[in-house]
C-alpha positions in Angstrom: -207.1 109.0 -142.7 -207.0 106.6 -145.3 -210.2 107.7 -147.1 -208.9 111.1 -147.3 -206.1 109.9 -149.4 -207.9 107.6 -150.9 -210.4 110.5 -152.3 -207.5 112.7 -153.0 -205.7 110.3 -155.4 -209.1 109.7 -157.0 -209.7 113.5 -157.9 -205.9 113.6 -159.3 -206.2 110.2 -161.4 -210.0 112.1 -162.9 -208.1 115.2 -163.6 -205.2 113.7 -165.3 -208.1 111.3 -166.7 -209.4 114.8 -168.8 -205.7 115.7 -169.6 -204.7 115.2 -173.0 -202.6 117.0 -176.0 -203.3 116.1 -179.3 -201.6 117.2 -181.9 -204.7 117.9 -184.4 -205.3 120.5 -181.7 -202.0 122.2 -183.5 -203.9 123.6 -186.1 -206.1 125.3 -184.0 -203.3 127.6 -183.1 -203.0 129.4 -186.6 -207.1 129.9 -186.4 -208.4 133.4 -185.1 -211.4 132.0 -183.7 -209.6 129.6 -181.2 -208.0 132.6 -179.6 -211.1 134.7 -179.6 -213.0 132.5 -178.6 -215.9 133.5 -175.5 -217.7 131.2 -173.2 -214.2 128.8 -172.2 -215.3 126.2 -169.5 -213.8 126.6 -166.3 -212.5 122.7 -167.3 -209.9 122.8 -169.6 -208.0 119.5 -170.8 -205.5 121.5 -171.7 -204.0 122.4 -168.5 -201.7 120.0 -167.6 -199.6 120.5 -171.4 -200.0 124.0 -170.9 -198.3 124.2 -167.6 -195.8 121.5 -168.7 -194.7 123.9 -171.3 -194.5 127.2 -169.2 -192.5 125.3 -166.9 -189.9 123.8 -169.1 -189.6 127.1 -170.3 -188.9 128.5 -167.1 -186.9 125.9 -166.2 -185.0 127.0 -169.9 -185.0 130.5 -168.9 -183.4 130.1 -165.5 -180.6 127.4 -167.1 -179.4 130.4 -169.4 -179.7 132.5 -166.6 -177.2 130.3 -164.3 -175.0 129.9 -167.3 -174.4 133.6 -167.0 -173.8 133.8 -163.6 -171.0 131.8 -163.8 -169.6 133.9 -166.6 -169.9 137.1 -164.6 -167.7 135.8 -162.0 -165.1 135.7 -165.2 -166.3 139.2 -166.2 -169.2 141.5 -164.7 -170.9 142.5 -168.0 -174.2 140.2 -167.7 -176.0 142.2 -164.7 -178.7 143.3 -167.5 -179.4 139.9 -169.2 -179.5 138.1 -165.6 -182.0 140.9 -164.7 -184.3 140.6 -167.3 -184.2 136.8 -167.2 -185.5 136.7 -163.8 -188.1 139.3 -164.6 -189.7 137.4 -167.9 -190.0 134.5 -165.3 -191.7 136.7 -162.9 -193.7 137.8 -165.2 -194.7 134.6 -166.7 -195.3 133.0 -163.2 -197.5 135.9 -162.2 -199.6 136.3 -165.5 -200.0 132.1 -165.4 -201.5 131.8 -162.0 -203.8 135.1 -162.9 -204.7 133.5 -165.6 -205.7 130.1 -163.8 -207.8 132.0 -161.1 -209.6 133.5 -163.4 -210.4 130.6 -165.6 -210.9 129.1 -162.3 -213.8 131.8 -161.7 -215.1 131.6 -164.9 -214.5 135.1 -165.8 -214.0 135.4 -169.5 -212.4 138.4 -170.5 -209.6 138.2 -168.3 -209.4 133.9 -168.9 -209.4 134.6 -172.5 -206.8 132.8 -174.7 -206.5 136.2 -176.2 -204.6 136.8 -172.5 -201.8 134.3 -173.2 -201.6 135.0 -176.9 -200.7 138.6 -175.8 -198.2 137.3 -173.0 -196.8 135.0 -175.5 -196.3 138.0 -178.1 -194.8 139.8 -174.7 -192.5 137.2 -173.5 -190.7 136.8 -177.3 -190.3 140.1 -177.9 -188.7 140.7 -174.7 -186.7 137.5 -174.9 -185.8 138.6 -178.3 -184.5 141.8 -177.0 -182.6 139.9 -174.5 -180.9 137.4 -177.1 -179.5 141.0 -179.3 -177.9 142.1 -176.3 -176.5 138.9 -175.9 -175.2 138.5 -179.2 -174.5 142.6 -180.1 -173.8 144.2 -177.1 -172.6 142.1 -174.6 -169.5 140.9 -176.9 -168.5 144.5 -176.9 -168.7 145.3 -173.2 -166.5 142.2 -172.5 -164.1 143.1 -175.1 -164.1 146.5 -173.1 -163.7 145.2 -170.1 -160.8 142.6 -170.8 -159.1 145.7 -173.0 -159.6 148.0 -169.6 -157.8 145.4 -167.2 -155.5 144.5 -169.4 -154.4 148.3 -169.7 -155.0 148.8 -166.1 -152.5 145.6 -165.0 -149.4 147.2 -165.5 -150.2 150.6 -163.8 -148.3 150.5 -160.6 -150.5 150.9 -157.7 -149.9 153.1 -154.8 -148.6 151.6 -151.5 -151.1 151.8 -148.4 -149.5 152.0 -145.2 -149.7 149.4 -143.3 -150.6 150.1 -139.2 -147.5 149.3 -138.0 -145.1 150.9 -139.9 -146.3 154.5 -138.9 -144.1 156.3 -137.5 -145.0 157.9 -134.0 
């Protein structure tokens, strides 16, 4: 039993051993030929900073989205901008772990970087969208709905009978 530990900690220790981020790398980013690139090795060493980076994004993503959950107990006008929240995680979950198994399988159209350059383009826009209703049209709704029970507060309410009081 202790071997297989033993070879299991020695295959994470030479995986994180061909981990690194450099930040030359950074100016790859801005070059056309680095995200259409063919022929990516199965390898990658940069694996471990890109999952590091989806997941404190995610973890980002879900922190806003708790943060507006405990607003909409004060007033229900976030069930959109929870919603989509939760679905650009989804989405970025899903498209990540595609993504790995087919790197994994060394199939390169669909392990392109081209792939997460579109979900990257994908996941701003639709963040972006998210933030403007956050800032434009949310702000109006709540105004709304304070306006609406504030109005609706001082209507008197009808009376329901109460089970023992009917008369028989």
């Amino acid at each position: 039993m202790k071997e297989f530990f033993t070879s299991r900690l020695a295959t994470i220790s030479n995986f994180l051993a061909t981990q690194r981020f450099t930040p030359s790398d950074l100016k790859n980013l801005f070059s056309w030929n680095y995200w259409t690139e063919a022929n990516i090795p199965s390898t990658s060493p940069d694996y471990l900073p890109t999952v590091l980076v989806l997941i404190i994004f995610c973890a980002g993503m879900l922190f806003w989205r708790r943060q507006l959950k405990i607003r909409q107990q004060i007033a229900p006008v976030y069930d959109s901008s929870i919603n989509q929240l939760a679905n650009i995680v989804v989405f970025l979950v899903i498209v990540a772990i595609s993504y790995l198994f087919f790197r994994s399988q060394a199939i390169n159209y669909l392990s392109s970087r081209l792939v997460i350059l579109t979900t990257l383009a994908v996941a701003i826009v639709w963040l972006g969208y998210v933030i403007y209703y956050q800032w434009r049209i949310t702000p109006v709704m709540h105004r709304e709905y304070l306006e609406r029970e504030r109005f609706f507060r001082y209507i008197p309410k009808k009376k329901e009978k109460s089970p023992t009081n009917k008369r028989k």
